[in-house]
N, C-alpha and C positions, 0 to 999 in steps of 0.2 A: 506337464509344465507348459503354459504358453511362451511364446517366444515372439520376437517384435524385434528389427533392425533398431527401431528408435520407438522410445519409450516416454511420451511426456505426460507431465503431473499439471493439474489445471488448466480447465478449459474457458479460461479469457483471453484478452487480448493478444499480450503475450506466447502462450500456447498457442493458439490457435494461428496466429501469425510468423511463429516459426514451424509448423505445422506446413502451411501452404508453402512456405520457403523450400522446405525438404523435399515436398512432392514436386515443386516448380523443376526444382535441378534435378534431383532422379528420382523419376516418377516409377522407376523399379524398386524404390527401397518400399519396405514393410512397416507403417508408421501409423502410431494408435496415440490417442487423446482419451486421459483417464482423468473425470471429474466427479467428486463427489455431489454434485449437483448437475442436471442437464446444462451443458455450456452455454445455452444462452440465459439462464438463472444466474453466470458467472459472476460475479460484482463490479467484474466491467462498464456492464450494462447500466448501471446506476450512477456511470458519467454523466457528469452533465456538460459544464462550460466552455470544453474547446480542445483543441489541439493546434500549438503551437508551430508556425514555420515560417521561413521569411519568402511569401509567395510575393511580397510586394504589392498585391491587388489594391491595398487600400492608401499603403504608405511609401511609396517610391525611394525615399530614403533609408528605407529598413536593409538589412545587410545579417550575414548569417554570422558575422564576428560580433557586430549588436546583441545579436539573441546569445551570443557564447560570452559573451561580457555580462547580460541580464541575469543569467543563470548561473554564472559564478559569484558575483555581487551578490546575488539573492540566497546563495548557499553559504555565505558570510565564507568564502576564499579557504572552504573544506573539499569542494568539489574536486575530484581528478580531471586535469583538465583536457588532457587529451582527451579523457571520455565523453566529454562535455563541447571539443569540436566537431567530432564523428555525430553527435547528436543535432549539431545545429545545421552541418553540412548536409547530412542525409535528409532533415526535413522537408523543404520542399517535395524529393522527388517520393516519401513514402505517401506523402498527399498525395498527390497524381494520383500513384498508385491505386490507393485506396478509392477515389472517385472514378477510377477506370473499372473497379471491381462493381461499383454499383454503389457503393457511398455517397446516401442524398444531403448533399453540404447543402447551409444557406446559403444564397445568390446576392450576388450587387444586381442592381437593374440590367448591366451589362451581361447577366449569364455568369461573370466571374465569380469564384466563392467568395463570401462575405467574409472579412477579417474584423475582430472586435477587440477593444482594449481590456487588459487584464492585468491583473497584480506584479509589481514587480520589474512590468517586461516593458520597457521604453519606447516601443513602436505597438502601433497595432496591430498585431499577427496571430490569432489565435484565430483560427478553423474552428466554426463550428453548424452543426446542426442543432438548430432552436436552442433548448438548452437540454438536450435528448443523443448529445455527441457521441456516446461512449456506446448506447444503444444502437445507434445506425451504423458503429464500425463493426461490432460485434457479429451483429447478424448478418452483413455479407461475406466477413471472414467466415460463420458456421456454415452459410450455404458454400462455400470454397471448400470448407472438409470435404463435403459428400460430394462437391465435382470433383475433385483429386482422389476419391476414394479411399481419403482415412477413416480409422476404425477409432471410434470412439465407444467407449466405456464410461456412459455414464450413470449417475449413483452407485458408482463404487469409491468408499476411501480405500485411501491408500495406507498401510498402517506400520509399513518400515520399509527404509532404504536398506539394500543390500551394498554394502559397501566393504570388501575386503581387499586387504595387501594394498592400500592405498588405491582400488579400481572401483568402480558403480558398476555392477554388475547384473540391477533388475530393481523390482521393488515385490514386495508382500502384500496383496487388496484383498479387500472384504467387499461381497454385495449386499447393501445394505435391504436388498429387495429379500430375499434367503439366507442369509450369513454366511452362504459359499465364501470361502478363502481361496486365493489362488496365487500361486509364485508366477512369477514375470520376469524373464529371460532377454536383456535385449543389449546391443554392440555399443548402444547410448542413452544415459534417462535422462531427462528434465527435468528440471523445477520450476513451475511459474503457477505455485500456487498462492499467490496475492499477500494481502497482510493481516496484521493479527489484531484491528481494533476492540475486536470481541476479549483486551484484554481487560481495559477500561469499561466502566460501566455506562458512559453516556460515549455511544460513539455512531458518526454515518455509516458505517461498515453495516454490512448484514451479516445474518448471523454465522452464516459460512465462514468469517474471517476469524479464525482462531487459529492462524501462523503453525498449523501442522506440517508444511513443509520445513520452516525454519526449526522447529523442533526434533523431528525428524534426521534432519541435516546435521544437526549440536547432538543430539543423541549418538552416533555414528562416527561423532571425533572433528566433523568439520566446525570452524570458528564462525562466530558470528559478528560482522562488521557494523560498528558505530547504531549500534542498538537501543544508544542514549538518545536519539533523534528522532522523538513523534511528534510527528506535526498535528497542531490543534487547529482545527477549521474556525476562523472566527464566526460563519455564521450559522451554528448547527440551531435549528426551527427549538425554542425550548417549549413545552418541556420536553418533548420527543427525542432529540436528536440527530435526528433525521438532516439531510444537507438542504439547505438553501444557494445556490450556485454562487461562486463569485462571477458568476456571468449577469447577475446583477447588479451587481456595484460595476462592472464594467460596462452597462447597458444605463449608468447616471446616477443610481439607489446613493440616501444617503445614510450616514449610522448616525444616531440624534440617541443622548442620556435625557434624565428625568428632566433637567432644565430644558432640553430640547436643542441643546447645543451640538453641530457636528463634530464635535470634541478630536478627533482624527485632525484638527488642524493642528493642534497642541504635539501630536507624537509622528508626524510625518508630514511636515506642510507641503514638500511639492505635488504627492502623490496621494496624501489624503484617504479616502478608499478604499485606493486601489495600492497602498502599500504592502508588501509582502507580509506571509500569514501570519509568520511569529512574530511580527510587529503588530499588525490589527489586533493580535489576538490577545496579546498583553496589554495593548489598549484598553480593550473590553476588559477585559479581569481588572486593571486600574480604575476605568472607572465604576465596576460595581463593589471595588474594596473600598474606594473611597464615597461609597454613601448615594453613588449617582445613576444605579441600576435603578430599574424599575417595577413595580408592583404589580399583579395582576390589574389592580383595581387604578393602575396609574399615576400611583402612591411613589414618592422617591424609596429608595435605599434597598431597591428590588433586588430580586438576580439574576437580570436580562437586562439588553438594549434596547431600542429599536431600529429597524432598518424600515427604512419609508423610502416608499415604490411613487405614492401618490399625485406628485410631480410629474412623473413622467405618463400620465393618459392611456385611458384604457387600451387604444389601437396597439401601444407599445407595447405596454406590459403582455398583453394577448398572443401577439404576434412573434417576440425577440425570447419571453422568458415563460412561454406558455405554462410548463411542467411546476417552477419554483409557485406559478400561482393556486393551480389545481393543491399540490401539498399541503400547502397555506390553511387552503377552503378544508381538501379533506380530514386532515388531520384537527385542524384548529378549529375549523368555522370562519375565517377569517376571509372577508374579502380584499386583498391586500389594493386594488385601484382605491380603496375609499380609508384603507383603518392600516397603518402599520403593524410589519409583522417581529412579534418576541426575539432576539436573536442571545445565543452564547455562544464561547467555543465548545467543537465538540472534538474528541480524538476523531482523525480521519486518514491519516496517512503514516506511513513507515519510510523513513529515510534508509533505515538500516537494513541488514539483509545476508543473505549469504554471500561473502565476499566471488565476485568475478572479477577475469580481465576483459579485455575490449570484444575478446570473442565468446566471451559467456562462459567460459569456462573454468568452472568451480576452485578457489584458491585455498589450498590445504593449511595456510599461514600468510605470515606475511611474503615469504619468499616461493615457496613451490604449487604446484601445480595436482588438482586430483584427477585420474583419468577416467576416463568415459564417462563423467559429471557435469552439466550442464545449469544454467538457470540462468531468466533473465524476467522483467517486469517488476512488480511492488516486492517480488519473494527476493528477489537481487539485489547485489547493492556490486553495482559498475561504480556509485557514487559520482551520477551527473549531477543529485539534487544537494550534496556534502549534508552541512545542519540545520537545511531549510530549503523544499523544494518547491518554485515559481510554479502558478495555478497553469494548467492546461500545457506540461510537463510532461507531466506522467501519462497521457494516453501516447507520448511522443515518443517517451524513453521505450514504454509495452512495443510500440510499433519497428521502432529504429533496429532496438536490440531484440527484440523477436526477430524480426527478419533477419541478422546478422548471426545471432546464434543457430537460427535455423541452417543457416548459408555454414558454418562451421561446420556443424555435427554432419550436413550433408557430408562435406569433405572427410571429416575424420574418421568413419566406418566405412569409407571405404575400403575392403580387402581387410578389415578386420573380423576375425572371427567373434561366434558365441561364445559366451564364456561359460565355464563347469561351473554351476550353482548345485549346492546339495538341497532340492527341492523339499526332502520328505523331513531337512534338520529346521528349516523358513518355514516350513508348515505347522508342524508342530508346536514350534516355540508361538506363532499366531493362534494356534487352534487354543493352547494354553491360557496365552492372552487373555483369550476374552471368556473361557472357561473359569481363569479364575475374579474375572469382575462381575462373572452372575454368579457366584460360590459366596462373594461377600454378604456378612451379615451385619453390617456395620448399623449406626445409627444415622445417620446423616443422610438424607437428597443430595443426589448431585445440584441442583439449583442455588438450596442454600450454600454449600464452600463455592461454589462459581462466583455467585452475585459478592457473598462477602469478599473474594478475591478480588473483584473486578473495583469495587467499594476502599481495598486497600489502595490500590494502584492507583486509584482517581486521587485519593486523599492524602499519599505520600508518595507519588512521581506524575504530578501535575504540573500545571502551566508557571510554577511558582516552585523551585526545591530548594533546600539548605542539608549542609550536611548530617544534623540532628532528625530531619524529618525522614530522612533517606533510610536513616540505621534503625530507626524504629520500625518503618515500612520492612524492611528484611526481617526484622524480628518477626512484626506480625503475618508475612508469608510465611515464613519458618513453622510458624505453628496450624496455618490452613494447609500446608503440603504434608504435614503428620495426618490430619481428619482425612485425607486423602483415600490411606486405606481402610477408613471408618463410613466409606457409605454403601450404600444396597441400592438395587436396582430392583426395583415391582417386576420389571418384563424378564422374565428369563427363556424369551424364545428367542424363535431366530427369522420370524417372518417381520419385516420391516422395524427394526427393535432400533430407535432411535433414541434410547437410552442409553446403549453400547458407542454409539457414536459421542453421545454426550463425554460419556465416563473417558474416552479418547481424548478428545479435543481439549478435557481438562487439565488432562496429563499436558498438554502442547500449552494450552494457557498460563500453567505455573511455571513452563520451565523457560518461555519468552520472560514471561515478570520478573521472574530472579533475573535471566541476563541483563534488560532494560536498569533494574533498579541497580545491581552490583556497576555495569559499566558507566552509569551515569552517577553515580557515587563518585568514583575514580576519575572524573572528568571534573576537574576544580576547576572552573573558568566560566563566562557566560555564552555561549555561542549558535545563532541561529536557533533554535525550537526551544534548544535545552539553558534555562535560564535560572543561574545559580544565586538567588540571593545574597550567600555569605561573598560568594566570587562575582561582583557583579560584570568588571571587564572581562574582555575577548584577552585570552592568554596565546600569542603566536609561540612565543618563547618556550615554551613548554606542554604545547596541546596544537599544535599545529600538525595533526596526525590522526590518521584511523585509530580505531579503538579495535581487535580481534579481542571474543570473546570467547575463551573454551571451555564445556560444562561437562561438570561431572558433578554422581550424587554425595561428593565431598566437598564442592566448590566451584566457585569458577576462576577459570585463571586469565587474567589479562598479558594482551602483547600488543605493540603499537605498529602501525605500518608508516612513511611518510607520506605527505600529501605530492601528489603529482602536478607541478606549477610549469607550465611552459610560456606562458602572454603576458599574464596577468598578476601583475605581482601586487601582495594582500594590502589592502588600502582600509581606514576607518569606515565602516559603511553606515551611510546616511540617504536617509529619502526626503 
């Protein structure tokens, strides 16, 4: 059995930054980084537009109770707001940080990092490198692993949390290079394995994102928090889905329908643009319901916008947004200085997540506490971003709370022992596992119930829900989770068999779907991301509250937590 002080699961930002936190303060703990991909493949990396702080460079007025007002407004007044001061407070100095490590930020003329405007956030303060942000934090946190001397593990999933008498006591991984299985022993595990867009079928996510940790986590008895909250990226490159940065629209882009109208003045005139996601983005769905999308051929009544760069000159676009244009060209053909580029919403982010407190560590309920449990990043839910989280956020929230969680777990193993795992009963019941997904002789590809699963979710918990569409959507999961154990796998080895990974991460697909659909059923109101047709206002009265979601293969059961209000008491929100 191996054995590890501290044990984390995904190696992005998150991980990896509560990673260097641990070795920073005792560089005698034994601390290993388990990714089912090489951590710099992580989905971090495919940041693009910024990170958020109040460094003041660009706007002397900005203030860190501004950015914790922007961010509560922007999560439509669901946010925990203590979580959401610790977030605005810490920013500036995790910047430093991170530029101290070798983080190449843009520059003003003055050498100062460059701050650009972005959705949502009333000052200009978003950090960024080009629009290449998420890449440049990435790779000097992985070169930090191997200075600190963490042991990283990667391409192994991880394929169950050990979680007994209410403790985390290890986790169960597979190498996907041999199909070696191995039990993992350690005094603390993590979770900061990212989100699950790979539940939807058009989403930014790569394909790594199939919320195995949150599955994983629900499997094991832990709740899953406010899981009705996916944010749809207004400007996912269609047909692809692939991201086009809102560091675009913050660098001047405008969004123009078939008339060629900036139509965003109609549904957010002061902000326009650069209005928060799940208002852009219901924008776009408004106007391509109402006849005003557009055709490949340029034709009205399409099912795309456009967003047009062509204003703002080559020099610009080259220099501020270089990456959203290469995509553009690669993907599309598209040279976006001369020809506007197709946009939709695409699934792109996770509000919800496995319930923490401030210091990451994993909430059993609304009221108690799990021990030796950890998790922080997109897999978490501190719930800074509540039903809608502000663009260049989320590299904030990975950084803030990685390093914060890391700074716990340092503490809390202290002078804690290993704990007794019965290695050969974890082995076993894994060996089993995947013994009987190659034993199947079903009729069905995994591909086909994935893509059809992914095809439900899109079609009945999209940008647009009623409670008729909802209950059909659980019907028609109900019947893709039966074909489940009706499909076969061609590879029955065990050298790089990325079939077995598939037949996994599908199990984590369906059992995120049913949470999402069940708890966003039970949420009758409209609020931030989740926007209820039948319910179209914001219900305080009665949804001003986390949503805990508990799964089992009889159901799921809901419990509600209260929202956490210290400053900012809930106001009509308007841009």
């Amino acid at each position: 059995m191996l054995e590890h002080d501290v044990i984390i699961v995904g190696g992005g930002l998150a991980g990896c930054r509560a990673a260097v936190e641990i070795a920073r303060i005792d560089p005698k703990l034994n601390v290993a980084v388990v990714a089912k991909t090489h951590p710099i493949r992580s989905h971090s990396v495919a940041a693009q537009g910024g990170i958020a702080a109040t460094l003041k460079n660009v706007d002397s007025e900005d203030s860190w109770e501004a950015h914790a007002f922007d961010t509560v407004k922007g999560s439509d007044y669901l946010a925990d707001q203590d979580a959401v001061e610790i977030l605005a407070k810490e920013a500036p100095d995790v910047v430093i940080d991170l530029e101290h490590m070798g983080v190449l930020f843009s520059r003003l003329p003055d050498g100062r990092i460059a701050q650009r405007a972005f959705g949502g956030h009333s000052h200009n303060r978003t950090c960024y490198a080009a629009d290449k942000t998420g890449h440049a934090i990435l790779h000097e946190l992985v070169n930090n692993l191997r200075r600190y001397g963490v042991k990283i593990y990667d391409e192994w999933y991880v394929m169950r949390l050990i979680l007994e008498d209410g403790t985390a006591k290890g986790v169960v991984m597979y190498r996907i290079l041999d199909g070696k299985i191995e039990v993992v022993r350690a005094k603390a595990v993590m979770f900061a394995t990212g989100g699950y867009g790979r539940v939807y079928n058009t989403t930014s996510n790569d394909f790594a994102s199939t919320g195995d940790g949150l599955a994983m986590a629900a499997l094991a008895g832990v709740p899953l928090e406010d899981m009705e909250f996916v944010q749809f990226h207004p400007t996912g490159l269609y047909p692809v889905g692939v991201l086009i940065s809102e560091a675009v629209r913050g660098e001047g882009a405008y969004l123009i329908n078939s008339d060629g109208d900036r139509f965003m003045a109609k549904y957010a005139p002061s902000r326009l643009e650069l209005a928060p996601r799940d208002i852009t983005s219901r924008a776009i769905a408004q106007e391509i319901r109402a006849g005003r999308g557009i055709h490949p051929d340029g034709s009205a009544g399409g099912p795309f916008v456009y967003l047009d760069l062509r204003h703002m000159g080559r020099e610009k676009i080259l220099s501020r947004i270089p990456f959203c244009w290469e995509e553009a060209h690669r993907l599309l053909g598209i040279d976006a200085v001369h020809q506007p580029i197709p946009v939709r919403p695409t699934v792109h982010y996770s509000m919800g997540g496995i319930p923490v407190n401030t210091d990451g560590q994993v909430r059993s309920g609304p009221d108690g506490l799990v021990e030796g449990f950890f998790a922080a990043g997109e897999a978490a839910c501190v719930s800074v971003h509540g039903a809608n989280r502000l663009g260049s956020n989320s590299l904030l929230e990975c950084v803030v709370y990685g390093k914060i969680t890391g700074a716990a777990i340092a503490r809390y193993v202290q002078n804690r022992k290993l704990p007794e795992v019965n290695e050969q009963y974890y082995y076993t019941a894994a060996f089993e596992q995947i013994q009987a997904l190659c034993d199947l002789k079903g009729k069905y590809r995994i591909a086909e119930i994935r893509q059809a699963y992914q095809d439900c979710m899109t079609e009945y918990c999209g940008v647009f829900r009623t409670e008729e569409l909802m209950r059909q959507g659980l019907k028609e999961l109900e019947k893709l989770q039966k074909k489940y154990t009706d499909i076969y796998l061609y590879d029955k080895g065990n050298v790089w068999n990325t079939e077995i990974i598939e037949a996994l991460e599908l199990r984590s697909l369906m059992i995120v779907g049913e949470i999402i659909l069940t708890s966003a059923l039970n949420r009758k109101e409209s609020r931030g991301a989740h926007f209820r047709e039948d319910y179209p206002e914001r219900d305080d009265a009665n949804f001003l509250k986390h949503t805990f979601a508990y799964y089992s293969p009889t159901g799921i059961d809901l419990q509600y937590r209260p929202v956490t209000i210290t400053r900012f008491q809930p106001q009509e929100r308007k841009y």
